[in-house]
N, C-alpha and C positions, 0 to 999 in steps of 0.2 A: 504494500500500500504506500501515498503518496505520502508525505507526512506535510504540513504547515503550520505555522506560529498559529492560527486563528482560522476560523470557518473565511472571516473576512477575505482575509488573505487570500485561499482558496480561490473564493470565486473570483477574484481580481486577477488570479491568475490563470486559471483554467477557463474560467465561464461555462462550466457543465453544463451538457446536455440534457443528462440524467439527475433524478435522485441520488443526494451524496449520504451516507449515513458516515457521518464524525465523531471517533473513537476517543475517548480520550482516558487511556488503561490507567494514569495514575491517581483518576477520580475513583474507580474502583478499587484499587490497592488502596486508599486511603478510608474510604466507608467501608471494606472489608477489615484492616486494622483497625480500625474504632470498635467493631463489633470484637474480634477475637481477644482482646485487649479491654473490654469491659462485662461484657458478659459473663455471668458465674459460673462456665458452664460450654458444651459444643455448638459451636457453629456453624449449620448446613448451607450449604449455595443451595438457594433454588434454581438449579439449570435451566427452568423453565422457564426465566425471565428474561434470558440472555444467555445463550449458550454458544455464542461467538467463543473462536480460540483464546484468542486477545484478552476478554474479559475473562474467562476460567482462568488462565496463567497471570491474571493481575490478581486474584481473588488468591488463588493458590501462593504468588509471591506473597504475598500479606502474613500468611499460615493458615488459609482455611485449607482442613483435608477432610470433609468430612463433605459428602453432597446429597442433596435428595433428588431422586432421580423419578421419571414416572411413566418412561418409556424403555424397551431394550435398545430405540436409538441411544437415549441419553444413557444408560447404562453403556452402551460399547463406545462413545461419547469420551466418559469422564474415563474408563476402564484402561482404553487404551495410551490415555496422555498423562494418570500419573499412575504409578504403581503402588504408591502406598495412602490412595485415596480408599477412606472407607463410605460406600455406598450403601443408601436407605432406600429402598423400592418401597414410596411414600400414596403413593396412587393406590385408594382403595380398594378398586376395581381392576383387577391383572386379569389378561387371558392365560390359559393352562400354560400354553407355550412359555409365555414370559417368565413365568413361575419357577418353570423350571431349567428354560436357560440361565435366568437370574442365579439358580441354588446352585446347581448344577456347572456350568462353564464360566460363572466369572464370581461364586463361592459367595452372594449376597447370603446374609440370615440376617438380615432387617427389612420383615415389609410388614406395611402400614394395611389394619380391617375393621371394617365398621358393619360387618354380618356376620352371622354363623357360615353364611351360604360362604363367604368368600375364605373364612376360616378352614372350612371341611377342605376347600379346592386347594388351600396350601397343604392341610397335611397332605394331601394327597398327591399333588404332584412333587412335594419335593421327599416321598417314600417314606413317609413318619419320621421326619428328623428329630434329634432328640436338641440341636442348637440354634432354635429359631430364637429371634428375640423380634416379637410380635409387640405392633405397637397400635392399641383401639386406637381407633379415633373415634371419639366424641362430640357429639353435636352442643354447638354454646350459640350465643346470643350473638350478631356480629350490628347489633343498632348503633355501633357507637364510630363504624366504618363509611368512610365512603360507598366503598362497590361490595356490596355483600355477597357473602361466601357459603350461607347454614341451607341454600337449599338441595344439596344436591347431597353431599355426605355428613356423614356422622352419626353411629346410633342412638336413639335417647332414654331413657327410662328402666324400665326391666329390659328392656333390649339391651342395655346398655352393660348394664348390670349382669344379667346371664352371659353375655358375650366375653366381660372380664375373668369370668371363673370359668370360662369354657377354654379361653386361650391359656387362663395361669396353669391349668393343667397339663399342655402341651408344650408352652413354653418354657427353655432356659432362663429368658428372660424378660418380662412382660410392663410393656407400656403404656403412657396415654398421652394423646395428643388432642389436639383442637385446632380450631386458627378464627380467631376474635373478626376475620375479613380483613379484604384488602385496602392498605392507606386510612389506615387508625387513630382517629385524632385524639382519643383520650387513654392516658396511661391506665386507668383503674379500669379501662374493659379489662384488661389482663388479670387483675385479681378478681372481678365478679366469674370470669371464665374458671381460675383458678381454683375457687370455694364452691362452683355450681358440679365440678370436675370430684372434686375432695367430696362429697355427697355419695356419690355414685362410688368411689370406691372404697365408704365408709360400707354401704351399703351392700358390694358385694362383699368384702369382707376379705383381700386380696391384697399380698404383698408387690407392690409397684417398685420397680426397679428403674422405671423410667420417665421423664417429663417432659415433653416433647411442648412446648408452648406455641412453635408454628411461627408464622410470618404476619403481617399485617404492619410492621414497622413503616410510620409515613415518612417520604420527604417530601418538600416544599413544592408546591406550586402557587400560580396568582391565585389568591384568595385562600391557600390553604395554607396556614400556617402551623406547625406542628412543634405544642411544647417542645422544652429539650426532650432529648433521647434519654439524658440521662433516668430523669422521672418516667421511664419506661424501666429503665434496668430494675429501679430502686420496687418500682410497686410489683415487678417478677421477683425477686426476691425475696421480699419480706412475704407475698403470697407462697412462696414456696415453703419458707422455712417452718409455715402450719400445714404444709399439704400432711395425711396421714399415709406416708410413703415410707421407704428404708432412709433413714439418715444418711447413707452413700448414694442414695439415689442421683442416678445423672441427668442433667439438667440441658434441654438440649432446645435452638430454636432454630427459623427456618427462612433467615428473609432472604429476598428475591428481588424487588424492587427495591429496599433499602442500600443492599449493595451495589448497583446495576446503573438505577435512575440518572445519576452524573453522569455517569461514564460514556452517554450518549447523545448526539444532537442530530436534527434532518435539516436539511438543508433543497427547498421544492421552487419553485422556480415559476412566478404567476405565467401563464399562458394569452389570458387574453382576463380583461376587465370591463364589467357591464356592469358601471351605476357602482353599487355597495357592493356586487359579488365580483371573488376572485376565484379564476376556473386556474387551478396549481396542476401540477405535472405529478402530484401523489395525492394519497388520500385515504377512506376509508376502508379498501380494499389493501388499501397496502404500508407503511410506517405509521398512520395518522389515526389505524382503526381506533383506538380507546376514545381520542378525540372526538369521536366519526359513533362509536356505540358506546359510549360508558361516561362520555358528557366529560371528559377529561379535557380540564384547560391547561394547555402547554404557555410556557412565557414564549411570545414570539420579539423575532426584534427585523426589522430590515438592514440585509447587508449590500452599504454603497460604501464607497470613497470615502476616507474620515475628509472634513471638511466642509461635504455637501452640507446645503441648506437646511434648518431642521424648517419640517414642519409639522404643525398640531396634527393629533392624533384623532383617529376616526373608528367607529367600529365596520369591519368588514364580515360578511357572511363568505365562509370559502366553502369549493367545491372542487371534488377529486377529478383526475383527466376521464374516469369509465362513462362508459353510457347507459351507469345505474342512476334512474334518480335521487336514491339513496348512498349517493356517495357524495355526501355533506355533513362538515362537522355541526356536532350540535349546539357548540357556544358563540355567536360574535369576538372575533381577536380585534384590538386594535393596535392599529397599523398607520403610517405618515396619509394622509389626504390627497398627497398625489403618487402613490404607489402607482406600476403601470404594468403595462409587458414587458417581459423582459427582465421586471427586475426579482432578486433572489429573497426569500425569506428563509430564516433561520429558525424553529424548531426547538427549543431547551427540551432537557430532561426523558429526552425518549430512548432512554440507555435502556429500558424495563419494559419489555412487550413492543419495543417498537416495532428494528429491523426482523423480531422472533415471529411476529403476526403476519408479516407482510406475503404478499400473495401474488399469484400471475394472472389475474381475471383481466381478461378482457385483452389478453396482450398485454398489460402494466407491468410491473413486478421489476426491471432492470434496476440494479443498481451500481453507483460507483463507492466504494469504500475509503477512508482514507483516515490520518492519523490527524489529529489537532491539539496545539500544545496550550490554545488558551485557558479558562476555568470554567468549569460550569456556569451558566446563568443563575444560578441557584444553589444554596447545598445548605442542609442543617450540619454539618460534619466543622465547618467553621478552619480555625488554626488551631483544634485541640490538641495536644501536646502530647508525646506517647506516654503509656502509662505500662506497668509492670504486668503480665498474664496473670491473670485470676487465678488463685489458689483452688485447687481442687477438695471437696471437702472430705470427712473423714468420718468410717465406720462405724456405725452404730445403729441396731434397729430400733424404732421409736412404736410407742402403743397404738395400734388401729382404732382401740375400739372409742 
């Protein structure tokens, strides 16, 4: 890839054709070290946020070795680039096949079940192991997220409950997970998830070896501004230190967007302008989809000549190059007043779901890739300072009842 000081730069000197997606690996090394470096506990890549080379080997430089994976892509993915990466088949839903290539050819004993039905299918295809470490997942509350996560998995109630005593019995080593949804603005969903979780394995009555807290971790965008992180850590912790689990219990989360979101920008290219709408050269078919279905406002900014004229901002209605009607974002950005053809807009924060969503409909889908050395538009990670690896904690079982 090409590398430049700046997206600006960039286009001043290429003037691309294409969609650019702009890399920028030391923003992910840096919100990956923030995480392994305060957390109490392991930190998963979720691969499925961005599973570019680039970003895995900035996450990886940082110290994450541990990934949650939720394909046999992303399994032979993360499998084949680092060797002493420990892989979570976190996807609660596996087909037989994956199951047992998983167990079987790349040695997985971490997957993630929110049924009996999918429980039965692990024992079984991986031949009754005796070292699975099976992780429920848990159905919790995610009202306190932007884009909600509770409808599709997690068991709840006596489902929930029989499901723990059915895996504790099969399992080496047995879990629970959740995930509060994605881009979480308030720190104490994590503890109501926490104590709604500690119920349920009050009630099965089941020694948990494990605490999977999940992802949901926000960063900034316009309009969303998200406490420190810090007051994330603090309200996981002190929720955990009442869970009624083993005292060595390990403590494990799973962001995706947190780590990712800087690390990337788009860079589209207005087409032609009619009134307030701008028809861009990408869209919701392709880097913009969150934008496009999930109401996600990216900071935009226009890149000209430093020097040009400023002038006042306007809001614009954009629309993708396909010849779907529904390839239009759903918020108004605003943009200079006399924006035109021709000229390039820039994209913050699409390091998370961007280039990973993007698609070939309609013929769309090209893109050019490239390195940029300038900063994020945005980042809650700031000039934090490094801090010492969290101490791992120490043995002792605590009373369930």
């Amino acid at each position: 890839m090409e590398r430049h000081t700046s997206a600006l730069a960039l286009v001043l000197a290429d003037q691309p054709d294409l969609p650019v997606h702009c890399v920028r690996p030391n923003a992910a090394t840096k919100a990956a070290d923030w995480f392994v470096r305060r957390f109490p506990g392991d930190v998963l890549y979720a691969v499925k946020a961005n599973p570019h080379p680039t970003v895995l080997d900035a996450v990886y430089q940082a110290g994450v070795r541990w990934f949650d994976v939720a394909s046999i892509a992303e399994i032979e993915l993360i499998a084949l680039r680092f060797d002493d990466a420990t892989l979570a088949f976190m996807h609660p839903v596996k087909a037989r096949s994956a199951i047992r290539r998983a167990y079987f050819d790349f040695g997985i004993r971490i997957f993630a079940v929110d049924s009996t039905e999918e429980l039965a299918k692990i024992i079984t295809e991986t031949g009754g192991a005796k070292d699975l470490h099976l992780i429920v997942r848990v159905a919790v509350s995610s009202d306190y997220a932007q884009h909600k996560l509770s409808g599709k998995f997690g068991a709840t109630g006596t489902e929930a409950v029989l499901l723990l005593r059915e895996a504790r019995a099969v399992a080496d080593e047995l879990g629970v997970s959740f995930h509060v949804g994605s881009q979480c603005m308030r720190p104490e969903a994590w503890r109501i998830a926490m104590d709604a979780v500690s119920d349920v394995i009050r009630e099965a009555g089941v020694t948990i070896d494990i605490v999977d807290v999940g992802g949901g971790f926000p960063v900034a965008y316009p309009g969303l501004t998200p406490p420190p992180l810090e007051d994330y850590i603090a309200e996981i912790e002190n929720a955990f230190e009442q869970m009624p689990v083993l005292e060595n219990a390990d403590l494990w989360c799973e962001p995706g967007r947190a780590l990712c979101a800087e690390a990337g920008s788009h860079i589209v290219r207005v087409e032609l302008r009619k009134g307030d709408a701008l028809y861009l050269n990408d869209g919701a078919y392709g880097a913009l989809f969150d934008a496009a279905h999930d109401g996600l406002v990216y900071p935009v900014k226009l890149l000209r000549e430093t020097g040009s004229p400023r002038r006042p901002l306007r809001p614009f209605r954009l629309y993708g190059p396909t010849c779907d009607s529904i390839d239009v974002l759903q918020s108004t950005f605003m943009l200079p007043a006399d924006i035109s053809e021709g000229d390039y807009i820039e994209f913050g924060m699409t390091g998370a779901y961007g280039a990973a969503l993007a698609t070939k409909f309609n013929g769309f889908g090209e893109y050019i890739e490239a390195y940029v050395d300038d900063a994020p538009m945005m980042s809650v990670f700031g000039n934090a300072p490094k801090m010492p690896v969290r101490p791992r904690r120490t043995a002792q079982i605590i009373n369930l009842a």
